[in-house]
C-alpha positions as a Markdown table, in Angstrom:
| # | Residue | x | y | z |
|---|---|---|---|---|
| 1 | Unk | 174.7 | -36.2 | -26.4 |
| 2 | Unk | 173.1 | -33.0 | -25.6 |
| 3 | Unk | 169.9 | -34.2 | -27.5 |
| 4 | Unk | 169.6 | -37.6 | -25.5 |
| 5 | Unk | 170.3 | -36.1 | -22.6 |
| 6 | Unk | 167.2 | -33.8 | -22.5 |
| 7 | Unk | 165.2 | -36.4 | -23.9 |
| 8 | Unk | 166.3 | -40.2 | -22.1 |
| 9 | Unk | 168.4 | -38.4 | -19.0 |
| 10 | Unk | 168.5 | -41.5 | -16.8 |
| 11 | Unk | 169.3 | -43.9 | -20.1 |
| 12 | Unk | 172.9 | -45.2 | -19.5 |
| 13 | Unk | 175.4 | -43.9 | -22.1 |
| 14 | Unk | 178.2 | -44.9 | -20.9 |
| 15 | Unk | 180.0 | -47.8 | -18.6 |
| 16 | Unk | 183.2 | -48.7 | -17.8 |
| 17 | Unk | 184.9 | -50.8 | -15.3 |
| 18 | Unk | 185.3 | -47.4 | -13.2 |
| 19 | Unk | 182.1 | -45.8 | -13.3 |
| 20 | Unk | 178.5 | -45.7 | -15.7 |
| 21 | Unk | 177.2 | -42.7 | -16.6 |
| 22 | Unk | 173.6 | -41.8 | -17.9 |
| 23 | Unk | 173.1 | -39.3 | -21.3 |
| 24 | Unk | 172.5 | -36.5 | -18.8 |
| 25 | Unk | 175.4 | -37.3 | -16.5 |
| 26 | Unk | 177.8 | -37.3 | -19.2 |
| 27 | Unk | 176.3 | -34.1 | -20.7 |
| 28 | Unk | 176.9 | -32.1 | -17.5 |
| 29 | Unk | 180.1 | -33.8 | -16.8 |
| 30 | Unk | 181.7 | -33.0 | -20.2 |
| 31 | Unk | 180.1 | -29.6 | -19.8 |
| 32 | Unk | 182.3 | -29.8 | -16.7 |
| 33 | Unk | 185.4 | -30.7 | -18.6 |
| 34 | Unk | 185.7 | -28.3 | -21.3 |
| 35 | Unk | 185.1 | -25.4 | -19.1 |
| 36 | Unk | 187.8 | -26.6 | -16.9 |
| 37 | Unk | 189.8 | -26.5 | -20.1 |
| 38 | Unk | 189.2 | -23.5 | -21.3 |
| 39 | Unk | 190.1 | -22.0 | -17.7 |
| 40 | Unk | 193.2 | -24.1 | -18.3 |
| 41 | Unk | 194.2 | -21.9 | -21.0 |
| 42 | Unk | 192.8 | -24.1 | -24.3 |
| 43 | Unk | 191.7 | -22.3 | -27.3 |
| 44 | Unk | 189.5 | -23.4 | -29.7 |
| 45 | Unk | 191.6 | -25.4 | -32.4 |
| 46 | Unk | 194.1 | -26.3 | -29.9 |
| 47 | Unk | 195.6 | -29.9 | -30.0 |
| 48 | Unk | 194.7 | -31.6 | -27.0 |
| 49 | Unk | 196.3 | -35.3 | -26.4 |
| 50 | Unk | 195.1 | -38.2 | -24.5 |
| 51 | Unk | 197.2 | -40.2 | -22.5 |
| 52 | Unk | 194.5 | -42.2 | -20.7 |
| 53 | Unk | 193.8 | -46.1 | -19.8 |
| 54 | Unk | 190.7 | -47.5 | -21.0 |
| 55 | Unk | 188.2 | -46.2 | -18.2 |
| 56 | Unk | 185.3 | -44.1 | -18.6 |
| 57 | Unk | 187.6 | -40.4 | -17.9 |
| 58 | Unk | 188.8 | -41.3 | -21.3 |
| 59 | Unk | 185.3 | -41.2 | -23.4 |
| 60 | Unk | 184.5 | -37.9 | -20.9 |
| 61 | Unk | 187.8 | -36.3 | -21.7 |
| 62 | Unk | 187.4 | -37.4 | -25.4 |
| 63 | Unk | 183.9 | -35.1 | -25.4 |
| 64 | Unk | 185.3 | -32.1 | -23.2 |
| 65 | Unk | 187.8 | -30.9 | -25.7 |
| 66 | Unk | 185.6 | -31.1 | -28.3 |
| 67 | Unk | 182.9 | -29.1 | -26.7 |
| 68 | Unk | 186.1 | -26.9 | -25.7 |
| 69 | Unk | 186.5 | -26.5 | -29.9 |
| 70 | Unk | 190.0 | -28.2 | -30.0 |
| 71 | Unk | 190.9 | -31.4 | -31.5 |
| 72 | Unk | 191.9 | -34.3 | -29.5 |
| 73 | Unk | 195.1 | -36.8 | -30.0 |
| 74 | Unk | 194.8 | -40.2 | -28.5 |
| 75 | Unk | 197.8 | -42.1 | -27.0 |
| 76 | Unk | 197.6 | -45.1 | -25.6 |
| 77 | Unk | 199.6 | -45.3 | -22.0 |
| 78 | Unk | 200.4 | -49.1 | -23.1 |
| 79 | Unk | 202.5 | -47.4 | -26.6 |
| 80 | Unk | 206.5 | -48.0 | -26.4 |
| 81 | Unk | 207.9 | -44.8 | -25.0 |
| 82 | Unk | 209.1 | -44.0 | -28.0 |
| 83 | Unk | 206.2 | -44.0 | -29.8 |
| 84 | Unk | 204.6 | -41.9 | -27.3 |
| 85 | Unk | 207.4 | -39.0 | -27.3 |
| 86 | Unk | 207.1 | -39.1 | -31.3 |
| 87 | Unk | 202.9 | -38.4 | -31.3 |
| 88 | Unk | 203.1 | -35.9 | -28.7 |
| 89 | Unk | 205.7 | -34.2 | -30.6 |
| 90 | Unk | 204.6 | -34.7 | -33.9 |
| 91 | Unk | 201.1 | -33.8 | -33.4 |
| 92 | Unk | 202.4 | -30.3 | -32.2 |
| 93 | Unk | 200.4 | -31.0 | -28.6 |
| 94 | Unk | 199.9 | -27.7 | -26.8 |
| 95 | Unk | 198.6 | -29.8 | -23.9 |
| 96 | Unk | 198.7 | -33.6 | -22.6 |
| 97 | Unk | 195.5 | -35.2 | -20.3 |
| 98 | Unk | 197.0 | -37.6 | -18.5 |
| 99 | Unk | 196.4 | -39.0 | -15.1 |
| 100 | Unk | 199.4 | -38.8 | -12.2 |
| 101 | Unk | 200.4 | -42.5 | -13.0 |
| 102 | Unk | 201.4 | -41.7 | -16.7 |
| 103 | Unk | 203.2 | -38.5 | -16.5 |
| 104 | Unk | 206.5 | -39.2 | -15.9 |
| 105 | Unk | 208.8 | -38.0 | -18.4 |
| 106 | Unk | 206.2 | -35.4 | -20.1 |
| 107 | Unk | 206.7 | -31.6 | -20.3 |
| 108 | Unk | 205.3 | -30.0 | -16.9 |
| 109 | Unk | 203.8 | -27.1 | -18.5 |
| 110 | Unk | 201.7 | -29.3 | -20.9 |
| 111 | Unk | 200.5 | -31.6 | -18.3 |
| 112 | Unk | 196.5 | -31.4 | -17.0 |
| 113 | Unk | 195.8 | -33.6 | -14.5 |
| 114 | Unk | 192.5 | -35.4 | -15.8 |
| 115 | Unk | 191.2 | -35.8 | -12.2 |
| 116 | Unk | 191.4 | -31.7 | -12.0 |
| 117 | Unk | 188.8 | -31.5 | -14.6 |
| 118 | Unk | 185.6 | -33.2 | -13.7 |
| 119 | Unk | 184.2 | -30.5 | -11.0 |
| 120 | Unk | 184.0 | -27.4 | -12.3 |
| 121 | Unk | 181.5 | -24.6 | -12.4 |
| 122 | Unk | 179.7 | -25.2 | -16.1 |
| 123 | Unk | 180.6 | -21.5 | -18.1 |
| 124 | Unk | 178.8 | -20.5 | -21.1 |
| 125 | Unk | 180.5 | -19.5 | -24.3 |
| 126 | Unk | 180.4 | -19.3 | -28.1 |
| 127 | Unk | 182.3 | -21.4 | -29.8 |
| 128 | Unk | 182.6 | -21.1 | -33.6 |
| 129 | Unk | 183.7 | -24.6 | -35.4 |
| 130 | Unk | 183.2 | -25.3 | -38.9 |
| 131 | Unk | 182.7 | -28.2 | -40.5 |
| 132 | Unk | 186.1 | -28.3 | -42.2 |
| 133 | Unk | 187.8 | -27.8 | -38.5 |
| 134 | Unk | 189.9 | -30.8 | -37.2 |
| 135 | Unk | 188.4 | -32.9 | -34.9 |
| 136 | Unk | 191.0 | -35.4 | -33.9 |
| 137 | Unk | 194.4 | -37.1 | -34.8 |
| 138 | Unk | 194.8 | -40.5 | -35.3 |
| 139 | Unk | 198.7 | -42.3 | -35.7 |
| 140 | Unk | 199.2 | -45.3 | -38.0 |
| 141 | Unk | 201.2 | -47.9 | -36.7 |
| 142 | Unk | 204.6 | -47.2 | -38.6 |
| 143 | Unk | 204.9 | -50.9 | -39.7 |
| 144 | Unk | 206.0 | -49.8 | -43.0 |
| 145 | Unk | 208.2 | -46.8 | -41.7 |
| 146 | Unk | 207.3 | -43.7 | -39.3 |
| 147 | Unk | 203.4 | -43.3 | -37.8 |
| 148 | Unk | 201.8 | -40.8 | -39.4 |
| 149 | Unk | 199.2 | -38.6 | -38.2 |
| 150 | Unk | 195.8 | -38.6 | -40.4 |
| 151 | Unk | 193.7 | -36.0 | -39.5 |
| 152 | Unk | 189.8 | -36.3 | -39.3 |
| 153 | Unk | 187.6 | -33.4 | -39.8 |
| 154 | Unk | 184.3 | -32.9 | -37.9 |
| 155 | Unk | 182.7 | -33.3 | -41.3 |
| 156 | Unk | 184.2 | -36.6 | -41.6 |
| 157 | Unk | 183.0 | -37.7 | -38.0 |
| 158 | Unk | 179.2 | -36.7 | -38.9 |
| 159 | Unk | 179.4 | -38.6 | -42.7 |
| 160 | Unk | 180.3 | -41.5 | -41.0 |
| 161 | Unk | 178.2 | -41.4 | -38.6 |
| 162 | Unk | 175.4 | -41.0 | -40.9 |
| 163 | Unk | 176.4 | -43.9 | -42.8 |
| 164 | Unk | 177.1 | -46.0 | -40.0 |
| 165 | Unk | 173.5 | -45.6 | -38.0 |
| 166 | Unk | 172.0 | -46.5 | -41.5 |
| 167 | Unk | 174.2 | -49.5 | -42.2 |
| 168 | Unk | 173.8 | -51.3 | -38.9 |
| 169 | Unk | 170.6 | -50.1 | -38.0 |
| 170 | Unk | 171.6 | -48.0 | -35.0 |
| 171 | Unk | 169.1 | -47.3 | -32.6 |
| 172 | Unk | 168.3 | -46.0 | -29.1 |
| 173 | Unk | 168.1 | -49.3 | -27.4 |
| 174 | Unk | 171.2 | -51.1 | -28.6 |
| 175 | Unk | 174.4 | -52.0 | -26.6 |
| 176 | Unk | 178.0 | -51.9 | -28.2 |
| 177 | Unk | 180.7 | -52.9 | -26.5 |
| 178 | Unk | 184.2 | -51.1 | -27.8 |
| 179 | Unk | 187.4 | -53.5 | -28.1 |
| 180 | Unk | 189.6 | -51.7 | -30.4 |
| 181 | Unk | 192.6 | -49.7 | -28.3 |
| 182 | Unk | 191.8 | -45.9 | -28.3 |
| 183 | Unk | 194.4 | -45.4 | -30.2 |
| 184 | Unk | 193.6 | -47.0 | -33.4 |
| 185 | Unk | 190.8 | -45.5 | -35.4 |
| 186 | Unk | 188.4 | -48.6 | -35.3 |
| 187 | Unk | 188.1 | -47.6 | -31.6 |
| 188 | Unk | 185.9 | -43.9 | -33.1 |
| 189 | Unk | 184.0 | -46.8 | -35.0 |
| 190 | Unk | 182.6 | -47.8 | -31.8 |
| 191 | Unk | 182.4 | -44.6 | -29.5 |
| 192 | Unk | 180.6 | -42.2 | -32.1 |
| 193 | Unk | 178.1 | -43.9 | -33.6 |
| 194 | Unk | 177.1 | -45.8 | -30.5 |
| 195 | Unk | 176.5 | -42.4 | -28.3 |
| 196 | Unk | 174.9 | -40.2 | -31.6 |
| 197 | Unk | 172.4 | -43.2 | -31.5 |
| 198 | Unk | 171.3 | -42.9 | -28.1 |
| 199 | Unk | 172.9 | -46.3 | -27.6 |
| 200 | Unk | 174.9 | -47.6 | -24.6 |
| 201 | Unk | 178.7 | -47.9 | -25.0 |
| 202 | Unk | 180.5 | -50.6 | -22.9 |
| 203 | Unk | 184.5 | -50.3 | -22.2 |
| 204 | Unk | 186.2 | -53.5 | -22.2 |
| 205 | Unk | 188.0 | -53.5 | -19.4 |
| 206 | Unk | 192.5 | -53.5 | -20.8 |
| 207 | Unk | 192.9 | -56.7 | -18.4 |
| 208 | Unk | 190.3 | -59.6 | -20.5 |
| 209 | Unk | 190.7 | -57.0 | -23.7 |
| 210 | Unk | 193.3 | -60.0 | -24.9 |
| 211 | Unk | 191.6 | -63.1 | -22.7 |
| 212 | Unk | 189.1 | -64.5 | -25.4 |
| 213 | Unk | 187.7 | -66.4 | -22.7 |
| 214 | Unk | 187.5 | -63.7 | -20.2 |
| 215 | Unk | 185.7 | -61.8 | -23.2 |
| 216 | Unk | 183.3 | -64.1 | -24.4 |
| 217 | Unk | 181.9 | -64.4 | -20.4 |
């Protein structure tokens, strides 16, 4: 992102049914992000999850614990409840991004309010990730027993992206829209790729997600 941004700032990364952003908006707004979160009190290689709907504050929150050196849990708000408690437990969350509408029933003093993050003052600061550091957590679906966690390493995000630009032919002026839910790994399939490329990344809206009509229009 930071490379795009400085050269195609006004090329739109990112749209959503809530808001589009351009390479250098999204720079300066997860900028915005993980500063807020490491004011917050999160440490590099943290576990940070995501309780978000399918808007654009996702993808930005996605990028602003990264940059803030933790790893990132996504939950889908439309999970069972149980399924929900078991991540955010099992995953060993120190903190939960969630908006006001989705945190009832989660620990107080884990809670950032993902509205509070996206006007802060940009800091500087080192940040020293490795390659072997964990970049996110991703749940199975626990058809054949409980969801486990599989962890991804930032190494493994960057191979794949390698492979995947060269596959499909990746390039600056290409549109993909992602259907996957965020919380199932073909989702990253979409969203990394697509924004390492200099692409634009479309968010099907959760409402025509499952209306094949609605989708094909």
């Amino acid at each position: 992102i930071p490379h795009f941004a400085s050269i195609q700032p006004e090329k739109e990364a990112l749209i959503a049914c809530d808001a589009t952003y351009t390479y250098a908006e999204m720079e300066e707004t997860t900028n915005r992000i993980a500063t807020a979160l490491r004011r917050k009190g999160v440490q590099p290689r943290d576990r940070v999850a995501l309780l978000l709907p399918r808007t654009s504050q996702l993808i930005l929150s996605l990028f602003g614990v990264l940059k803030a050196g933790a790893a990132y849990i996504p939950c889908d708000p439309e999970y069972p409840a149980d399924r929900v408690k078991l991540i955010l437990e099992d995953s060993e969350a120190r903190y939960i991004i969630t908006t006001h509408r989705h945190a009832e029933n989660l620990p107080e003093d884990k809670i950032i309010y993902c509205d509070d993050l996206m006007h802060q003052e940009v800091e500087n600061w080192e940040t020293s990730i490795t390659p072997d550091d964990l970049a996110y957590i991703i749940y199975t679906s626990g058809s054949t027993g409980v969801p486990k966690g599989c962890q991804l390493e930032q190494k493994n995000i960057v191979a794949f992206c390698n492979w995947y630009k060269s596959y499909y032919n990746m390039q600056e002026g290409n549109r993909l829209a992602t259907y996957a839910s965020f919380g199932f790994d073909a989702s990253m399939m979409d969203t990394y790729p697509t924004l390492v490329s200099g692409a634009t990344l479309y968010i099907i809206p959760e409402e025509i997600r499952l209306d094949l009509l609605a989708l094909n229009e």
